[in-house]
Structure formats: structure tokens, C-alpha cells
N, C-alpha and C positions, 0 to 999 in steps of 0.2 A: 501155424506152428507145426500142424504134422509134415507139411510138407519141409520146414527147417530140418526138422528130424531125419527125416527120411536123404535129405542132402548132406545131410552129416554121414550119413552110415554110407553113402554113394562116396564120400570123398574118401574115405577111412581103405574101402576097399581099395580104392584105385591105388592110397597107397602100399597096402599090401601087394595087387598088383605087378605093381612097379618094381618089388623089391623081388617079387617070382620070378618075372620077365630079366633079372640081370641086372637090375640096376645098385651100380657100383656104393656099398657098404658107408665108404666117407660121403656119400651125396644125403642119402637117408640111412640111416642107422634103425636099428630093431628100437633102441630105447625112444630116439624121436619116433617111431610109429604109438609106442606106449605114451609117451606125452600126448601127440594130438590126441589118441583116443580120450587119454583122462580129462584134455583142455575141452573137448566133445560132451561128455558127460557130464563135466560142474559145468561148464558154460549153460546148458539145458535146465540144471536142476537152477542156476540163478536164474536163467530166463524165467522159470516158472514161478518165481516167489520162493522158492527152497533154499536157499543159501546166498550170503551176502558177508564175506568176509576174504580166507586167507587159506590158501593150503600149500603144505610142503609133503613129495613125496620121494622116498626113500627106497632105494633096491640092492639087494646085496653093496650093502654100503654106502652106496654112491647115489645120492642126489640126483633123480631122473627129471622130476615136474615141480616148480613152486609160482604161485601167480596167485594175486587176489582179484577178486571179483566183488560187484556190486560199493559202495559207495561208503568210506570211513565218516564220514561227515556233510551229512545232507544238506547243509544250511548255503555250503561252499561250495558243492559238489566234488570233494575229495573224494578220491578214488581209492580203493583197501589198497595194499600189494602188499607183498612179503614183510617189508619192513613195516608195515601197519603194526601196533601195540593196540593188543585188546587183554580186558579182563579174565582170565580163564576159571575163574570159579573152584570147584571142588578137584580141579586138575592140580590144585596146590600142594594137594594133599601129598605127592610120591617127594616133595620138595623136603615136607614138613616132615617125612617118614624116614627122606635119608638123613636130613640133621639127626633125627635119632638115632640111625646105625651108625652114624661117626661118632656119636659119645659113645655107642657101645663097645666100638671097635677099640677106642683111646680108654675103656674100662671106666667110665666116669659115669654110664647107666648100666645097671644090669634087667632086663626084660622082666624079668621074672621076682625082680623084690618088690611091693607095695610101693605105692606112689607116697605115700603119708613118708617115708625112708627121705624124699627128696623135696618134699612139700607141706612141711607139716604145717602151714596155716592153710592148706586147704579145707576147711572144717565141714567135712562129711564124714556119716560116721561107715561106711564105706571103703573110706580113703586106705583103709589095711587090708583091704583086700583087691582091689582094685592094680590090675601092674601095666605096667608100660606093654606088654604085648597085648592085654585086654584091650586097650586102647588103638591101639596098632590095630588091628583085627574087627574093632567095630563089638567088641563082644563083652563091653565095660557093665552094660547094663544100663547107661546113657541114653535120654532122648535123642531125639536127632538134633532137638536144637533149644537153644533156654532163651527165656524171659529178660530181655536188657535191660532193666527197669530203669536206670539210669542212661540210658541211651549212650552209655561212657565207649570208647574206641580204646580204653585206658586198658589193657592183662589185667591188672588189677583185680579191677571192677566185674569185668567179664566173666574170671575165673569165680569172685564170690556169689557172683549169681548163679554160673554152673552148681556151684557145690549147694548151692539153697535147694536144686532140684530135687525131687521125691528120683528113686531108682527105680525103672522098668521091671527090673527083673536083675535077679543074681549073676555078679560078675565069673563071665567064662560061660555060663548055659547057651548060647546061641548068641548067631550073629544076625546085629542092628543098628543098621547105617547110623553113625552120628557125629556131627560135625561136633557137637561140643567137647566129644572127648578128643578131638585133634585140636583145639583149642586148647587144652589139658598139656597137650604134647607139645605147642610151641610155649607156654609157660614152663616148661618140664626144662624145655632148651636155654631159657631166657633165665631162670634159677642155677642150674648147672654150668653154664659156661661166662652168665656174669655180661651179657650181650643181650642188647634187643633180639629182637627175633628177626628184626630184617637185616641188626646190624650184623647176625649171624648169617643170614640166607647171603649177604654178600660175602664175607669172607669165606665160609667153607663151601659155598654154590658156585657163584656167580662170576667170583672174581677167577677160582680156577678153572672154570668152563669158558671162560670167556664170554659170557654171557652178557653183555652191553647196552641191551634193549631190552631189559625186565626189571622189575622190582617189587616191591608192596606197595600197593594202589592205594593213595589215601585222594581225598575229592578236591580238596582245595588247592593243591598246589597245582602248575601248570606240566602239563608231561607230553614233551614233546611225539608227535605222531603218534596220538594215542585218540584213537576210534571215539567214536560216541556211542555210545548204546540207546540203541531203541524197541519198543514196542512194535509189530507190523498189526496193523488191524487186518481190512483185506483191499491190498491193493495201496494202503496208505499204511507212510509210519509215524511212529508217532515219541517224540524224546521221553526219555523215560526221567521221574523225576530226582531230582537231583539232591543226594541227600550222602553221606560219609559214611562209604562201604567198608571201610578200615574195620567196621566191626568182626566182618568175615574174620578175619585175624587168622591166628595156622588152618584155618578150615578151609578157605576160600578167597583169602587176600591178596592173592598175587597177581600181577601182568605180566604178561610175554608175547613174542613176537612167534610166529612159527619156525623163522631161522634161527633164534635163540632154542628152542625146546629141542630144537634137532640138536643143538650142540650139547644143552642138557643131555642126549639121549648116548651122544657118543662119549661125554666124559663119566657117563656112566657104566656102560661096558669096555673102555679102551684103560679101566684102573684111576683116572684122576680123579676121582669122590671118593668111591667105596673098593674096596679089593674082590676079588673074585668068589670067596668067599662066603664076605657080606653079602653082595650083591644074590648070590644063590639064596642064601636066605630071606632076602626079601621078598624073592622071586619064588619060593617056594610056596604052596598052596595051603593056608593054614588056618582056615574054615571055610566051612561050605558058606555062600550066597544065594539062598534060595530062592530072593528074589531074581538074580539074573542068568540063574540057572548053573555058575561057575564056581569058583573061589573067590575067595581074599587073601589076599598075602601081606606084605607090612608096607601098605599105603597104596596097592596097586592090587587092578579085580586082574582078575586070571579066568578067559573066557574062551572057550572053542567059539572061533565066529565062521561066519560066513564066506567059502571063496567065489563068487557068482552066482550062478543060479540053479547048479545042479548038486546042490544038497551038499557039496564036499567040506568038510569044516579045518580045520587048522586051531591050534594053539594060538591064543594071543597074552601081550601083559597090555596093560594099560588104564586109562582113566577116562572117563568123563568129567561133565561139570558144567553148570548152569545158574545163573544169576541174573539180575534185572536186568536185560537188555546184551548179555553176552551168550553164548552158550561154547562148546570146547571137545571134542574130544581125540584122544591119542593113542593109538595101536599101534604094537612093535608086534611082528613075529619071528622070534629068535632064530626059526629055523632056515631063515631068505635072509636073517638080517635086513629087514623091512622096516618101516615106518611112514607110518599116515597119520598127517596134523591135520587137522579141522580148527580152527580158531573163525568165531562168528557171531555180528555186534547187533543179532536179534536174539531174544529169547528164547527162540527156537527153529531150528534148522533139518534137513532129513543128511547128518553126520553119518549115521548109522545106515544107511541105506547106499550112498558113497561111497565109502568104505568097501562093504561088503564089494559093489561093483568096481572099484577099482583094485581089487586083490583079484579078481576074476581077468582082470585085465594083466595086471602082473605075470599071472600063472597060467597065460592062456587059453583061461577057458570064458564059456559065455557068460555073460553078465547081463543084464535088464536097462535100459533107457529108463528115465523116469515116465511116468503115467501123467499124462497133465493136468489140471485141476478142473474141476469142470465147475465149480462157483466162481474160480476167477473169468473163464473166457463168458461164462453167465453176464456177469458183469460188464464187459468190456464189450456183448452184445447188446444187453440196455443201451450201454454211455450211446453207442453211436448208432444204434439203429432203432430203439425203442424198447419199451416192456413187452409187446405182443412178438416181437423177434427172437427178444432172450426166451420169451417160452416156448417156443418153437423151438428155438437150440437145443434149450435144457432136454424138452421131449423129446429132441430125434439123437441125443447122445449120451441118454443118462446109462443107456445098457453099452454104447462103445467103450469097447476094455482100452481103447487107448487114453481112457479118461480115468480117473479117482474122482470118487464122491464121497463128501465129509460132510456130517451133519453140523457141526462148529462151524466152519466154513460156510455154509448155507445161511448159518445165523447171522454171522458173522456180516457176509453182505448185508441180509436184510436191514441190521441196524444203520449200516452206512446210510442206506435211503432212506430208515425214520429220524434218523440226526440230520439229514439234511433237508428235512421238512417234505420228503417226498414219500406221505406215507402210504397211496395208491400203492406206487412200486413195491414199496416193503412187503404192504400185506400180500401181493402177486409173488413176492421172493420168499416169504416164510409158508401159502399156500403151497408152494412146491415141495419144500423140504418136509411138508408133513406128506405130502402122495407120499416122497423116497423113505421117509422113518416114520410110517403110522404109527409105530410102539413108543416114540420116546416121546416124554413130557414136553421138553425144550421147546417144538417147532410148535403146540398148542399154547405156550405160555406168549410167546413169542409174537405169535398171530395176534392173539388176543389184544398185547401191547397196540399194535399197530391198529386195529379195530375202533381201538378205543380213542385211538386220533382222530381216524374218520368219523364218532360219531355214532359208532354202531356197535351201544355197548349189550345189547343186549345176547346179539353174538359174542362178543368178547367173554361175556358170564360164561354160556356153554362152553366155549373153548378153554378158560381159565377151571371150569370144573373137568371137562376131559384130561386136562395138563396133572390134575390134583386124582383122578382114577387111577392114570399111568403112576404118578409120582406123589403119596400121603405126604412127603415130606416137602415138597414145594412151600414153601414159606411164602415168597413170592405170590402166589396163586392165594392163597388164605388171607394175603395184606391185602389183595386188590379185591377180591370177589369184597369184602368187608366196605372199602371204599366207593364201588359200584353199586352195592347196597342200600346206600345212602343218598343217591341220588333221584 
């Protein structure tokens, strides 16, 4: 793999090269040098386990790089590409924020009146203080997420469970992520204009964006080239199960394509949604996010991110978002007219590390290769050369910086081997993860497990009480030392 690496960055140069040396403009272009590099850097991060889905990217307007990677549907072996449809999770959210500035705009919500003005069977006693910007802003006073007790996909149902919720804290005091009160906001929509909330997202979205490959995800129907989501354990994935995500609702219920989101992005600042106006305002910064270091604006974080690798930051607007088996996310920078999509049908992906490097790329400056995993090539040393091989690797590369070491990932393998009845290997796979994390609980509980296959439990007690030193609260550790006990 290093040597991949290293022929990427040999081929990258030549064509820079080639473009010193005179070579004519229509043959390679600056932007095609910009694509290979970016087709270079997600090709890497998929080859590693890091990404498995769809990306579109954007440069002063114009559409430089889009291509998926990694596989829409394992079962067939479909392959992502552009036109792949994946879930995008809390990416809904800027969806569900402009339907509200277009009733504001049309004077049909005002920001600033009590929700109870437009909802008065929301029965919280709250609901009078509580306004559509609170909502907007994450600063209702709302959990992040409520109780479906009835398991209903119905607004209805959904909404009187919100409102059953006890309040965190007083409405307007600080901001705290929560999807239930965007769920508030597409019942807000669906009240107000007398439309479902998808049959709104089509007409005032979709339809004049032209947006042809997205909608609201509901499980049972059939949606054509639309991804499967899954779990990755390590190395393996695994479907994830299958149950009617519709509940997400305005919080997180949508699907799209990465080509669709781009045109989302440009009927958003070329006037066809919202006016210039509105759109400031949405874009405006209108509480701090302490968690991610930025703002909030109405329905979108507002974040200095990263351009490469030498500290320089930039302005961004955008979203994330993540759900069973999808993960998403989308940065515009106003001042390049930029845009980077990430759409991707695991769990979880390194978006956020992409990103940064391929704005470093845009801007030409350095950017970072990915680091490669050092539990996966662990593994992939066992498969084919034995356990006494992989420890040998692990030993002679656990200090190579051209590696990443994860303690999850180390466990991660080790279970592979004890699910598969190999639990010699395991306990040889989770002994090492305790050398590289003597302090943390995990790799003691972990051992122990594996211990206790072989037979040798009285090691396992020790280790399961060191797990329980590091970590009182191991539950885990206190149900088995109790079960070992008894023997």
C-alpha cells in the first residue's frame, strides 16, 4: 500500500511536470490536474476502509471532480457513482430551514411569535415561549431526540411525544443540538401551508431546483438506485437492519444524490428558493456552537475549517449528518464559491478529513494523504501469513507515522477472530492492543473475553478486575467476574 501511495504522488508530479515543460493547456488543464489529485486522495482513503460512497466537487462555480467510489449494494456488487441515492441524515435539516424562510418570506411565519400562535394543540406548557428561531438555532430548550412510544412515522404521533418531553433548559439560554425541535419545524410547515411536509419539500424544493433524484425516505417502497446502508465491522460489512426510518421526519428524513445537493446549492444562491436577503439571514451566525467550535445559523453550522495542512482556515456554511448505515456531509465556501459533497452508505467515514485535504488542493496549498490503518494491514497479515507474522508487523509498525492506531479498531479485529471460533488469534490480537493502550479498560475486558474461551479463566478474573481498576463503571466486568465466580 505504501508503495501505491507513493506512485500516486510520482504520477501527480509528472503531471505537474508536464504542464512546466509546455504542455499545451487543452491537452491537461489546471482543473484536470485538480481532479486526479482529488481521484488520488479518495481513491486511497476508499482503499483504506475510509470511504465508500459518492462525491461531487465544486470550484468557482463550476463542477471540477464527481465519482463514487466503493460499492452501493454488496449483495450485487453495485457500484456508488454520482447518481447513487443515499440517505443523508441531519443534512435535512438546511431543507427543513428553507421551507421555513419561505413562509417567512410569504409572511405566513413570523420567527419571533410563540409556536403555540401556529400550533396550539401542541400541549406543552412551553409552547408560549418557545419561537420558530429557537427552533431554528437549536436553542428551544429540546432534547436532542424524544421517546416514539408508539413507534408511529405518523407528525401527529411524533409531535405529541415531543411535547410529552420534560424541557432541558429555558427557551433562548444556549444552544443544544436537537432534532426533535426540527421535527417541530416540519409540523410547523405541514400546519401552515395545508401540505405534507414532503408534499411541500417537492413543491417549494425540489421541483424548482430541479432536483429529480431525492426525496423523503420512507423503507417500504422500492427507490430506484438508492444505496443500501451498512455497518463495517473491520474488514467486513455487515446490512444494517431494516426497519422505517420515516420517523427521522424534518430532522433527518431525506435522500439525495450528490448531483441533486449541488443543484440544491445553486438554486439556493442563484435566487430560485429564497432571495438574497433571506438567504443572508439564514447564513448569518446566530449562536455560538460550542461544541464545534463555530455557529449556527437557521438550519446550517457556520464553521472556519481547514485548508490543508498548514493551519490556514476559511469560512465555511454547511451540514453534516449521520444515521444507521449512511453518514453526509456538505461545505460550501462562499468566498471560492466552492462546494464539497460527501454522501456515504456506512456509518461512518473520515468526510471531515477529505474535505479539509481537498480544499488544500483547491487552494494550492499542502494537504496530508491518508495514514493507513495499522489493525486492518494487522489483519490482512494473520489472513495470509499467520498470527506470529501479524505480530511481527504490528511490532515493527506500531511507531511508523505512516500508520494510524485505534484502540476500537484493534478490538474490533480481535472480535472478528473470537466470532469466528478463533479465539488463540483473538486473545494474541487484543494482548497487543493492551501493550499500545495500557490505561484503557476495553483491551483488559476484551482479553478476558477471549481467555475465557480458551479455558483460562482464572486469568480472565485478573484481567476482568484490571478492566474494572481502569474503568468502576464497566458493568460488563462486574456481570462476568460474578459468573466466573461461580464456577
Amino acid at each position: 500500500m505504501i508503495k501505491k501511495q507513493f506512485m500516486m504522488l510520482i504520477a501527480i508530479g509528472l503531471i505537474a511536470m508536464s504542464l512546466s515543460c509546455g504542455q499545451e493547456p487543452s491537452s491537461i488543464s489546471v482543473s484536470d490536474t485538480k481532479a486526479h489529485k482529488i481521484d488520488s486522495l479518495v481513491g486511497l482513503y476508499a482503499d483504506y476502509d475510509g470511504f465508500n460512497g459518492s462525491v461531487l466537487v465544486a470550484h468557482e462555480g463550476t463542477v471540477v471532480f464527481k465519482k463514487g467510489y466503493g460499492l452501493a449494494n454488496r449483495s450485487w456488487e453495485i457500484p456508488n457513482t454520482p447518481e447513487t441515492k443515499f440517505q443523508i441524515a441531519s443534512l435535512s435539516k438546511p431543507f427543513t430551514a428553507t421551507l421555513i424562510m419561505q413562509l417567512v418570506a410569504e409572511s405566513k411565519l413570523d420567527l419571533h411569535e410563540p409556536i403555540s400562535t401556529y400550533l396550539p394543540d401542541f400541549d406543552n406548557q412551553y409552547a408560549e415561549f418557545i419561537t420558530t428561531h429557537h427552533l431554528l438555532t437549536h436553542s428551544a430548550g429540546l432534547s436532542r431526540d424524544f421517546n416514539n412510544t408508539s413507534q408511529s412515522n405518523r407528525p401527529k404521533d411524533i409531535i405529541r411525544d415531543i411535547a410529552a418531553m420534560p424541557m432541558d433548559f429555558q427557551p433562548g439560554d444556549k444552544f443544544e443540538y436537537s432534532n426533535a425541535g426540527y421535527d417541530i419545524l416540519g409540523y410547523l410547515v405541514e400546519t401552515v401551508t395545508g401540505l405534507t411536509y414532503e408534499e411541500a419539500l417537492q413543491e417549494r424544493i425540489f421541483d424548482p431546483a430541479g432536483m429529480e433524484s431525492s426525496g423523503y425516505f420512507r423503507n417500504r417502497p422500492i427507490i430506484k438506485n438508492m444505496a443500501s446502508g451498512y455497518y463495517k465491522g473491520f474488514g467486513d460489512y455487515f446490512n444494517i437492519e431494516l426497519s422505517n426510518k420515516s420517523t427521522a421526519y424534518a430532522s433527518g428524513g431525506l435522500y439525495a444524490t450528490v448531483e441533486d445537493l449541488f443543484l440544491f446549492n445553486q438554486s439556493l444562491h442563484d435566487g430560485t428558493l429564497l432571495s438574497e436577503e433571506q438567504l443572508k439571514v439564514m447564513f448569518d451566525k446566530q449562536i455560538p456552537d460550542s461544541g464545534y467550535g463555530g455557529y449556527y445559523g437557521y438550519g446550517w453550522e457556520l464553521l472556519e475549517k481547514p485548508i490543508g495542512n498548514m493551519g490556514k482556515l476559511i469560512e465555511t456554511v454547511g451540514h453534516s449528518g449521520a444515521i444507521d448505515g449512511f453518514c453526509s456531509l456538505y461545505t460550501y465556501i462562499p468566498s471560492s464559491d466552492t462546494t464539497i459533497i460527501f454522501l456515504n452508505n456506512t456509518r461512518r467515514a473520515f468526510l471531515n478529513s477529505m474535505t479539509t485535504a481537498i480544499a488544500g488542493i483547491l487552494y494550492d496549498e499542502p494537504y496530508d494523504f491518508p495514514k493507513m490503518p495499522l489493525a486492518k494491514f494487522l489483519t490482512e497479515t494473520i489472513d495470509q501469513n499467520g498470527i506470529e507474522a501479524g505480530i511481527s508487523f504490528f511490532k515493527m509498525n506500531r511507531d511508523n507515522t505512516d500508520y494510524y492506531l485505534s484502540e476500537q479498531e484493534l478490538i474490533v479485529a480481535g472480535y472478528r477472530y473470537l466470532e469466528e471460533g478463533q479465539a488463540r488469534i483473538a486473545a494474541n490480537v487484543f494482548e497487543l492492543s493492551i501493550d499500545a493502550f495500557p490505561d484503557k479498560d476495553n483491551p483488559y475486558d476484551s482479553y478476558a473475553e477471549a481467555l475465557m474461551a480458551l479455558g483460562r479463566n482464572q486469568e480472565a478474573i485478573e484481567n476482568y478486575k484490571k478492566s474494572l481498576e481502569l474503568n468502576p463503571n464497566n458493568r460488563n466486568a462486574v456481570e462476568m467476574l460474578k459468573k466466573l465466580e461461580k464456577l
